[in-house]
C-alpha positions as CSV (number, residue, x, y, z in Angstrom):
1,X,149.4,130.5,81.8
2,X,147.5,132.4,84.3
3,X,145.2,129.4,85.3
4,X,147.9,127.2,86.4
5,X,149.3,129.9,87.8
6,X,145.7,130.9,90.1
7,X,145.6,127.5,90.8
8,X,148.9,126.6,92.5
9,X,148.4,129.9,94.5
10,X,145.0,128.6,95.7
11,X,146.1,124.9,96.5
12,X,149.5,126.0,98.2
13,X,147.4,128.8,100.3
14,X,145.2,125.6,101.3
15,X,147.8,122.8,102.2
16,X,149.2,125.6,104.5
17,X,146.1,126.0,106.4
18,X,145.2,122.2,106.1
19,X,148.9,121.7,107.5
20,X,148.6,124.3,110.4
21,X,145.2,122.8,111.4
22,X,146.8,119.3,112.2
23,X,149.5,121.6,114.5
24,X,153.1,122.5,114.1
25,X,155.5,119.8,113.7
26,X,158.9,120.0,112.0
27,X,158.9,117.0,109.7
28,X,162.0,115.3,112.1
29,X,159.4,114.8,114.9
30,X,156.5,113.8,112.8
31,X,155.1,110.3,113.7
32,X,154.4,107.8,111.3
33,X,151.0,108.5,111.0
34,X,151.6,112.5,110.1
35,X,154.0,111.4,108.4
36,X,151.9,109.5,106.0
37,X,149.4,112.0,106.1
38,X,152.0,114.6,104.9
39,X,153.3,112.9,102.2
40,X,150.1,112.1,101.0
41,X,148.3,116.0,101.4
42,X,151.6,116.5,99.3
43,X,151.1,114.4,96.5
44,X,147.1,114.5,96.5
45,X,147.4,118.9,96.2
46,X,150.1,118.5,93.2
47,X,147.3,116.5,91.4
48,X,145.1,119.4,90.4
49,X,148.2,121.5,89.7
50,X,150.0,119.3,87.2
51,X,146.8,118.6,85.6
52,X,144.5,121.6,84.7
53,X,141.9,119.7,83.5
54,X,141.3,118.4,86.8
55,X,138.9,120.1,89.0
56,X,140.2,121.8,92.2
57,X,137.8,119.9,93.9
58,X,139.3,116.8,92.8
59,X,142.1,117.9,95.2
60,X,141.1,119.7,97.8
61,X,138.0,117.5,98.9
62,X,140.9,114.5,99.4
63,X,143.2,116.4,101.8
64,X,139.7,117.9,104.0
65,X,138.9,114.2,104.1
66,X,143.3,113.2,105.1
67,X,143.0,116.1,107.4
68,X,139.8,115.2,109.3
69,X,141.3,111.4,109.4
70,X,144.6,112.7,111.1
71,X,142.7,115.2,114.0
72,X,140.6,112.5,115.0
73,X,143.0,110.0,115.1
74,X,144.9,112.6,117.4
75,X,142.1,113.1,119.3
76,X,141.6,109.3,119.9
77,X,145.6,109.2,121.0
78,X,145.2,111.6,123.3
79,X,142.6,109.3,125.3
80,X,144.0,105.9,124.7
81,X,147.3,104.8,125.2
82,X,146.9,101.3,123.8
83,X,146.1,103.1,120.6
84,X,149.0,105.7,120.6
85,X,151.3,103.0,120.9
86,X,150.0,100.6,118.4
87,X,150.2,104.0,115.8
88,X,153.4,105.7,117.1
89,X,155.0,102.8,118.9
90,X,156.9,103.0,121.5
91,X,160.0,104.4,123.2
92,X,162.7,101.9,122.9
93,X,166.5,101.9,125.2
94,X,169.3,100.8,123.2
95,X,171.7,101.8,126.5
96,X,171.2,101.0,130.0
97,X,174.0,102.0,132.9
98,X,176.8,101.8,129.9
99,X,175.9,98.9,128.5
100,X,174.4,98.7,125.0
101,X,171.2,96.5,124.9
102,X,171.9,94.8,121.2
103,X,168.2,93.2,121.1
104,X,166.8,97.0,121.5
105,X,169.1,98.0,118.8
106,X,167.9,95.6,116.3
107,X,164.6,96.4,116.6
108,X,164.8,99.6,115.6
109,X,167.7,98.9,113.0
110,X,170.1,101.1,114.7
111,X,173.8,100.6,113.9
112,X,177.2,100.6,116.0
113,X,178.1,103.7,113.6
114,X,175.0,105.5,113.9
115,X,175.1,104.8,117.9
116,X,178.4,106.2,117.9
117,X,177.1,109.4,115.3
118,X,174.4,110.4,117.9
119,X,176.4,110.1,120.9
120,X,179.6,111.9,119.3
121,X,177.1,114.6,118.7
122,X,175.6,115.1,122.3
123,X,179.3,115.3,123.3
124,X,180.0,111.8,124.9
125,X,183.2,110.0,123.6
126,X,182.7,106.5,126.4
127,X,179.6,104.3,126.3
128,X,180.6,103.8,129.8
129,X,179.1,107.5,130.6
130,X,175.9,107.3,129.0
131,X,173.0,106.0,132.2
132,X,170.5,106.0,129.2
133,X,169.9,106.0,125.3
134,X,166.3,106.1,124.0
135,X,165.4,106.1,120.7
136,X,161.7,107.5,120.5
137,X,159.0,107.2,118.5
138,X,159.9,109.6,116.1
139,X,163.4,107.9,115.6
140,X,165.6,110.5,117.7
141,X,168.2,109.7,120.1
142,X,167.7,111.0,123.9
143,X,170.7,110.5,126.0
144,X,171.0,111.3,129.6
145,X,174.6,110.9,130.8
146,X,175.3,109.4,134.4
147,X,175.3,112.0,137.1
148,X,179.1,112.4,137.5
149,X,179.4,113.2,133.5
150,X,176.2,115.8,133.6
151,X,177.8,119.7,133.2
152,X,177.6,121.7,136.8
153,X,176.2,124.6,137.4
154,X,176.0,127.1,140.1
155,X,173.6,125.5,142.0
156,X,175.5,122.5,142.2
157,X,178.6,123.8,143.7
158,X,180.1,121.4,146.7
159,X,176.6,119.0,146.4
160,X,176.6,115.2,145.0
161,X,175.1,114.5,141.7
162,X,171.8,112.9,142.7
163,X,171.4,109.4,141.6
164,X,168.0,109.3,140.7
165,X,168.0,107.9,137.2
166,X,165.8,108.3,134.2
167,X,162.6,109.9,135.4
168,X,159.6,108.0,133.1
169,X,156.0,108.0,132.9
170,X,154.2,106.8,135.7
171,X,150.5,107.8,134.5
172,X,149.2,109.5,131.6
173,X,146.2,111.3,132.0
174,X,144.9,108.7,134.2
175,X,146.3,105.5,133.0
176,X,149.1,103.7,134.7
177,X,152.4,102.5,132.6
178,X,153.5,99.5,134.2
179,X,156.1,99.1,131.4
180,X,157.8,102.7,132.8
181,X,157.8,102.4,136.1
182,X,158.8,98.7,135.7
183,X,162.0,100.3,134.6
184,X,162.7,102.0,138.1
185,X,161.7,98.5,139.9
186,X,158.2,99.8,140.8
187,X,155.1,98.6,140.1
188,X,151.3,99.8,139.8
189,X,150.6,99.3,143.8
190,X,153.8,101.5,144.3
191,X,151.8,104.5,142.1
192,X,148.4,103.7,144.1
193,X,149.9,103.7,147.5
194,X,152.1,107.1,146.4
195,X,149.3,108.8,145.2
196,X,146.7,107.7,148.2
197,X,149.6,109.7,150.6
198,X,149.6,112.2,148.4
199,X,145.7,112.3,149.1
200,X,145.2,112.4,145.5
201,X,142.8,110.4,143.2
202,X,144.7,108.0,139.8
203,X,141.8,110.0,137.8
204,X,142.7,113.5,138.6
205,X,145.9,112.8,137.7
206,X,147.0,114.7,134.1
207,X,150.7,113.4,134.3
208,X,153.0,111.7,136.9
209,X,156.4,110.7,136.4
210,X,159.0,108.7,139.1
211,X,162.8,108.2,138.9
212,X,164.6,105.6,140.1
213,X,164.7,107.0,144.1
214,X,161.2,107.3,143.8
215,X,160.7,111.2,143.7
216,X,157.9,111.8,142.0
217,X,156.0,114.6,140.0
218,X,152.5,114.9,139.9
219,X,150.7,117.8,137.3
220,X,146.6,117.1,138.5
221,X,144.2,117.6,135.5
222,X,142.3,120.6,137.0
223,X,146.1,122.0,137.6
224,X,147.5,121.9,133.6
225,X,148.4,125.7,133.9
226,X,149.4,125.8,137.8
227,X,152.3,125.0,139.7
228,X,152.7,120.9,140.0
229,X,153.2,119.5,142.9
230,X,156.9,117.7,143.0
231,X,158.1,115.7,145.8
């Protein structure tokens, strides 16, 4: 009884660190890559557990090879975007302006019920108030309300609601995303010209993203832990 015991402790002591390596993620966000990965660390550990005439190596060599697959796929993500979207996929609207894009929500199987759910639980009652619904990669629901339904605060006292829109992605670590930006009406000159005036170079930029009024946000790589520049 001890031995199984000795080694559950050692394999559940080592899918925690093999887990924590790959970075903290509830399992609601994961993408369906970790996701994958999880499931399988899950079911390769219990292997050596259920069975005690299996080797502990049998099991722990399989989840350093699963978790070495998973950081450099990550890794790989980070610099390509092609590749994070042909893994994660992409961020899809189902609601544009108050109207529900049914094509969107068939893609992603999404429901009139489960619309409704989501939006009942961010506190909107009236498709008609909702400027956009995303469903993102990791099958969450973002909702930004139009500007005359978003809560006021102090700051906000006797000013109008700026109509600026959805701010998206412009670039990503030095790669422009036409399909964003195609959804504020811009294109990839518009990013080139904005970021020439703004006397700053496409590969220095770390992130830049652009609403519909074109106010922009620029966070320059050799500024990640400094103050970005927002216009």
């Amino acid at each position: 009884m001890t031995i199984p015991i000795i080694r559950t402790f050692i394999m559940y002591i080592f899918v925690i660190v093999a887990v924590r390596l790959m970075g903290k993620r509830q399992v609601g966000d994961l993408s369906p890559g970790e996701l994958v990965i999880t499931i399988l660390i899950s079911e390769t550990a219990s292997i050596p557990i259920g069975d005690t005439s299996t080797p502990l190596i049998n099991g722990i060599f399989p989840v350093i090879v699963l978790v070495c697959l998973e950081l450099i796929t990550a890794h790989f993500m980070l610099k390509s975007n092609k590749l994070r979207s042909l893994l994660t996929g992409k961020p899809i609207i189902i609601i544009k302006d108050g109207k529900i894009i049914e094509k969107e929500m068939a893609k992603v199987r999404f429901s009139l019920e489960d619309l409704m759910t989501e939006l009942h639980q961010n506190g909107i009652f009236y498709i008609e108030n909702v400027s956009y619904a995303i469903v993102e990669t990791n099958g969450k629901i973002s909702i930004l309300p139009k500007p005359e339904q978003l809560p006021v605060v102090v700051n906000d006292i006797g000013k109008t609601q700026p109509n600026g829109g959805l701010p998206v992605i412009a670039v990503s670590d030095g790669d422009i995303c036409e399909d964003s930006i195609s959804l504020c009406g811009l294109n990839k000159d518009w990013v080139l010209k904005t970021l020439k005036n703004d006397k700053t170079k496409l590969s220095e930029v770390f992130l830049m993203t652009v609403d519909k009024s074109k106010s922009y946000y620029i966070v320059k790589k050799t500024q990640r832990d400094a103050a970005p520049d927002s216009r």
